[in-house]
N, C-alpha and C positions, 0 to 999 in steps of 0.2 A: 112350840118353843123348845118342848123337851128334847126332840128331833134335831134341831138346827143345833142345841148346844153340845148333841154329841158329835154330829158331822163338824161339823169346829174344831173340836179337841181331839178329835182322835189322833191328826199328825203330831198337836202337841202331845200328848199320850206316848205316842210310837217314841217320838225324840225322849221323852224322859224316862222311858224304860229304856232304851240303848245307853244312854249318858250313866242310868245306874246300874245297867250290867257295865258297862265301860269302867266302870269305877271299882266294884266289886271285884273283874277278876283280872284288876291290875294291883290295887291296893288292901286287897281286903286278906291278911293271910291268910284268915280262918276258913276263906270261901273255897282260896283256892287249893286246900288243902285236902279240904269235903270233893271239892271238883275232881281235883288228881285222885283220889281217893275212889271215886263215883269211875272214872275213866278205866283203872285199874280193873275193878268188878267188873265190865262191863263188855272191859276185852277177856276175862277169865270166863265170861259165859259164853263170847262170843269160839271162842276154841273149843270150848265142852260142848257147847249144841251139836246135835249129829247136821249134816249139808242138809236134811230133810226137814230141820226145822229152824233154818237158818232166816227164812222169811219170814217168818213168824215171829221170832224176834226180830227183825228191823219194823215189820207192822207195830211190833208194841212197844218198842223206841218211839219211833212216830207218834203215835196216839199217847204216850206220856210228856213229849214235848209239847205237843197243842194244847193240853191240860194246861201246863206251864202256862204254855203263850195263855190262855183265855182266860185264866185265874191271876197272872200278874195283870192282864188289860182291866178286865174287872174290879180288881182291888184299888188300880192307881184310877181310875174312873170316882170309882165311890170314893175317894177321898178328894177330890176335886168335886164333886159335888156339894162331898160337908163343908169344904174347908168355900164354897161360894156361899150355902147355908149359913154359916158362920157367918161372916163375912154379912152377909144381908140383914140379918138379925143384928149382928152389933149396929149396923148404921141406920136402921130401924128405929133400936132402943133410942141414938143418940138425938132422934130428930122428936 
């Protein structure tokens, strides 16, 4: 059961992590602030890295975006979890 209700949810998942980055870095100043901010830094190390270790940093680009990615799936996962817990438990109590 555990199995099936992830394979389920996961495209709803994907959609409601896109819908609230979509949201965030239209509407959100403070995000996009942090964002342009983050951009900034990012091309200031990208110029100061010598060419010899210029891969190296996009490898750890990389490997801090997957973080990203697997920490925001995780987090909206377990909150559909509780918020189905919930959700069971009250209709539980009521019966």
């Amino acid at each position: 059961m555990g199995k099936l209700l992830r394979d389920i949810n996961r495209p709803t998942i994907r959609k409601r992590l896109e819908s609230l980055h979509n949201e965030l870095t239209k509407h959100n100043s403070y995000f996009i602030e942090i964002s342009n901010e983050s951009k900034q830094y990012l091309q200031t190390l990208q110029t100061s890295v010598p060419d010899s270790l210029q891969h190296t940093l996009f490898l750890y680009e990389d490997a801090q975006f997957s973080i990203r990615t697997v920490l925001d799936s995780k987090i909206y996962l377990q909150g559909f979890k509780d918020a189905l817990y919930l959700f069971n438990e009250l209709h539980i109590s009521k019966n």
